[in-house]
VOGU-3710 file (C-alpha; in Angstrom, 3 decimals, decimal comma):
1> xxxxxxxxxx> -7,485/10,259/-7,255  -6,809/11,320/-3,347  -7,555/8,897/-0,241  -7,325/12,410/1,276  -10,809/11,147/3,418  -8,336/8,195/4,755  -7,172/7,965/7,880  -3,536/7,478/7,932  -3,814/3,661/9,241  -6,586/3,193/6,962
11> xxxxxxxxxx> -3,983/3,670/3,816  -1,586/1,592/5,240  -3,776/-0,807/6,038  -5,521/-0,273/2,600  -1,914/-0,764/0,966  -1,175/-4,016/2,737  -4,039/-5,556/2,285  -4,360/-4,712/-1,596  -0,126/-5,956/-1,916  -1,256/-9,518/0,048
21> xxxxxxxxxx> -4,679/-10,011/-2,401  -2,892/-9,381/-5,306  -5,435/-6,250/-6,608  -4,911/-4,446/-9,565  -0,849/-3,079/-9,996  -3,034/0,687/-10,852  -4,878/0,848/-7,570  -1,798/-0,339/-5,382  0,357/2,226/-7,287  -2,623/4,801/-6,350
31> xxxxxxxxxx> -2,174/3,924/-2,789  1,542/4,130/-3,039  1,295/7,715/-4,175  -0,403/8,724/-1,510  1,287/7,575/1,185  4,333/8,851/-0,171  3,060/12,281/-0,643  1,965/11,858/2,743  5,344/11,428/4,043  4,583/7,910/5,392
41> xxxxxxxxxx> 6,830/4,209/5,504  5,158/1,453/3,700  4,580/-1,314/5,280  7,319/-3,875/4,784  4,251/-6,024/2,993  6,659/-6,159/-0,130  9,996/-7,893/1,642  7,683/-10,602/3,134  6,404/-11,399/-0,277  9,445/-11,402/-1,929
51> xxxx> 10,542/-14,191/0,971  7,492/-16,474/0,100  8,590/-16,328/-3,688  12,122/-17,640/-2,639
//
């Protein structure tokens, strides 16, 4: 599947928000995929949840 019709902001956006609701691990991974192939930084969504857990 390609988000190729996504803006760039969109994904990242898309990414975040998906990490901070807890969606399906599949569709985040999707979204991870593509922003890597599109040569972007994820947001750093993942260190702030890993802060709330400790």
């Amino acid at each position: 599947m390609r988000f190729s019709k996504l803006s760039d902001k969109t994904l990242l956006n898309s990414f975040q928000e998906a990490s901070e609701l807890h969606l399906s691990p599949d569709f985040i991974k999707l979204l991870e995929k593509e922003i890597t192939e599109r040569g972007l930084n994820k947001p750093n969504i993942l260190k702030k949840q890993f802060k709330k857990i400790n």
